[in-house]
VOZAPA-925905 format. One record per residue (C-alpha): residue number from 1; residue in one letter; x, y, z. Coordinates in nm, 3 decimals. Example, Ala and Ser with C-alpha at 12.3 -4.5 7.8 and 13.67 -1.06 7.14 Angstrom:
<rs>
[r 1 A [1.230 -0.450 0.780]]
[r 2 S [1.367 -0.106 0.714]]
</rs>
This chain:
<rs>
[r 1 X [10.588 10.035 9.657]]
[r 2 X [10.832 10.287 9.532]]
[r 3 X [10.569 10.546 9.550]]
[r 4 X [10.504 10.469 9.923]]
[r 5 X [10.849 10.450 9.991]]
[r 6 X [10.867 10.834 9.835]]
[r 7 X [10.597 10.967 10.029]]
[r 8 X [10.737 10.811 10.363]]
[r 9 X [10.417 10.778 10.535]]
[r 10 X [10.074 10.709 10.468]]
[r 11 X [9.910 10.717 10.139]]
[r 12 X [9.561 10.672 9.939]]
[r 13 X [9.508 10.423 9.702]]
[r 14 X [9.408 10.705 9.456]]
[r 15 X [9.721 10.895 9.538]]
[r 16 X [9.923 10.605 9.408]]
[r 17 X [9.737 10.500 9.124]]
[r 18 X [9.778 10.887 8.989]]
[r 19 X [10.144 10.897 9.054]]
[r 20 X [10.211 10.559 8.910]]
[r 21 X [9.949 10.547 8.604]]
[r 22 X [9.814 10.262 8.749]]
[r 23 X [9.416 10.200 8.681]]
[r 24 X [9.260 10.255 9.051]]
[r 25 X [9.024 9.937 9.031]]
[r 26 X [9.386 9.720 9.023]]
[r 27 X [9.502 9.864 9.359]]
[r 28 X [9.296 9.706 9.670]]
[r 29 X [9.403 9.368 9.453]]
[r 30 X [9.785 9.488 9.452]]
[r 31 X [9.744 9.647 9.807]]
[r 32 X [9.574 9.270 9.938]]
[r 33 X [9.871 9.101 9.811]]
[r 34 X [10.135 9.319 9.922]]
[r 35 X [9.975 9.319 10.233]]
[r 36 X [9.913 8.908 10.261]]
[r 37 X [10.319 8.952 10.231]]
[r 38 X [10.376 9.151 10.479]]
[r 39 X [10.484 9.449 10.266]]
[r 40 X [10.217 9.693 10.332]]
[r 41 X [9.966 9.780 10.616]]
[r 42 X [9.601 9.918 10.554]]
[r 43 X [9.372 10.095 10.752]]
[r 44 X [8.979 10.186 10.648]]
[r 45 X [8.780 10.437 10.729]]
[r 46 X [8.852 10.876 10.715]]
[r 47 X [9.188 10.934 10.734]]
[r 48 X [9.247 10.550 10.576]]
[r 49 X [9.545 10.440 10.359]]
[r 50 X [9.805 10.245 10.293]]
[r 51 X [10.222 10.247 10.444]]
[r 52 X [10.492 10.036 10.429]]
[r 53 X [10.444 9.794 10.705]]
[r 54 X [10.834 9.743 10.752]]
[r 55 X [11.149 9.950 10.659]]
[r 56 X [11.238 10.030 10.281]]
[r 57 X [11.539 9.888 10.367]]
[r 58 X [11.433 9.544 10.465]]
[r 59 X [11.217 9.535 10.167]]
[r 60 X [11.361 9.351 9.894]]
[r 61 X [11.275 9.410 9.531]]
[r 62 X [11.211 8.950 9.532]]
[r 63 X [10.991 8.998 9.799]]
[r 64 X [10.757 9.259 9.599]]
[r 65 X [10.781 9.056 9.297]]
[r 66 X [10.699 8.742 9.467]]
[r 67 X [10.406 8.928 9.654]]
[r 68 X [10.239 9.032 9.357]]
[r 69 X [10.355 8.737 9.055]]
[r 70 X [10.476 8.413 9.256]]
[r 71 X [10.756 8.244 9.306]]
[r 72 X [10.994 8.351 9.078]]
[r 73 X [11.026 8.149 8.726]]
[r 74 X [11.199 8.225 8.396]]
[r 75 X [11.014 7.951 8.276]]
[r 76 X [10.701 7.707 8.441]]
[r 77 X [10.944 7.429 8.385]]
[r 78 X [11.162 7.532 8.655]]
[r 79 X [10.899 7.557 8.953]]
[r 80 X [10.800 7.204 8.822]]
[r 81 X [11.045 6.980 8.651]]
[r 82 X [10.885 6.700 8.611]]
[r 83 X [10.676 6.903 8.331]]
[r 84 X [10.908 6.962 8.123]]
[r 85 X [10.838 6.883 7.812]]
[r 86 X [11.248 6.765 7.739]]
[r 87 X [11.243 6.572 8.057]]
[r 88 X [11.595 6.445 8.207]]
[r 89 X [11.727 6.557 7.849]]
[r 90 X [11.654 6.892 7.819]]
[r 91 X [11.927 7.034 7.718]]
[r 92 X [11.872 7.366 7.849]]
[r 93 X [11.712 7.342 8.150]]
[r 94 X [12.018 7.404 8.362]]
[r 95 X [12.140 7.729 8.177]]
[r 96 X [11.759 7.902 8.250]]
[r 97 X [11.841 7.813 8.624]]
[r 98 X [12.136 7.977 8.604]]
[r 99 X [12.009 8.218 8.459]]
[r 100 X [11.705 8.242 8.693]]
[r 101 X [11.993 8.235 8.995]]
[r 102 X [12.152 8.550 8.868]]
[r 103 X [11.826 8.718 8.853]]
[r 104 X [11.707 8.613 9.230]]
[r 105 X [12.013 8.712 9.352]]
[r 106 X [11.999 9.081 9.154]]
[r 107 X [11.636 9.104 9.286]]
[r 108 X [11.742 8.987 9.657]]
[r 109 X [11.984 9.208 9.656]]
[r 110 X [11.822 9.524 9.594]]
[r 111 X [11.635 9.699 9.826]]
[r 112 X [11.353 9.963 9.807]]
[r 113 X [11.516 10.180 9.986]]
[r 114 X [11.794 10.199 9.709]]
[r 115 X [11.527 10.218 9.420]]
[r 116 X [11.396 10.519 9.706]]
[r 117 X [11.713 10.689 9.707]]
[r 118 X [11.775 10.605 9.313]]
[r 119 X [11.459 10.784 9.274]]
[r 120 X [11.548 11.090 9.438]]
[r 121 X [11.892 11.139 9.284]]
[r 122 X [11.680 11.135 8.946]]
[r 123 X [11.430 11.375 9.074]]
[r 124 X [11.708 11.579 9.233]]
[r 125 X [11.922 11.593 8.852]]
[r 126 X [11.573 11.646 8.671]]
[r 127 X [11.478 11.951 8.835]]
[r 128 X [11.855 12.120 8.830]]
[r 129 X [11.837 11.990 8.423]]
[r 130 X [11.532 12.168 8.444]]
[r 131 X [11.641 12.463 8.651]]
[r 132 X [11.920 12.531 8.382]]
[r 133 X [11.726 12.556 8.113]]
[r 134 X [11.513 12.839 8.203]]
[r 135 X [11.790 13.059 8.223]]
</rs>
């Protein structure tokens, strides 16, 4: 996503998969998901690819984890409470939602359009790092 969000338009899967390391037999799985969520849009044949299918900025780092893992969960035992193992006693249980809270809310927060611009500040210092050194 953060590659697509670089490039700013359309995209091959290969493209991706180079830039991000990512084997390219894993992508139509990651694309299909993605794009069950609404995240991407695909298109087949020459000239084919992949794009967001919505703005970076109404793309929220939850939604792409939730698109490609599931609902968010610390632990099984809070998606399904009635399997944990310490029942009504567990002792802990309410400190991992807490904790599981936080991290929604840091995720639903955070936009790709940040982790975009993020991105490009980095670039932006690494190549004037760079730039300095071959004097």
């Amino acid at each position: 996503m953060l590659e697509l969000g670089l490039r700013e338009g359309q995209s091959t899967f290969e493209e991706i998969a180079n830039c991000q390391s990512i084997p390219p037999g894993f992508m139509p799985e990651i694309m299909r998901d993605l794009g069950k969520a609404g995240l991407v849009a695909t298109s087949r044949g020459f000239g084919g690819g992949v794009r967001l299918a919505i703005d970076a900025g109404a793309i929220t780092v939850r939604a792409i984890v939730e698109a490609l893992q599931g609902p968010l969960a610390i632990f099984r035992c809070l998606n399904a409470p009635q399997k944990c193992p310490g029942g009504d006693n567990c002792v802990v249980q309410a400190m991992w939602s807490r904790a599981q809270g936080e991290m929604a809310s840091v995720l639903e927060r955070t936009t790709l359009a940040e982790l975009v611009a993020s991105a490009r500040e980095r670039q932006g210092a690494a190549g004037l790092a760079s730039a300095g050194r071959k004097r």
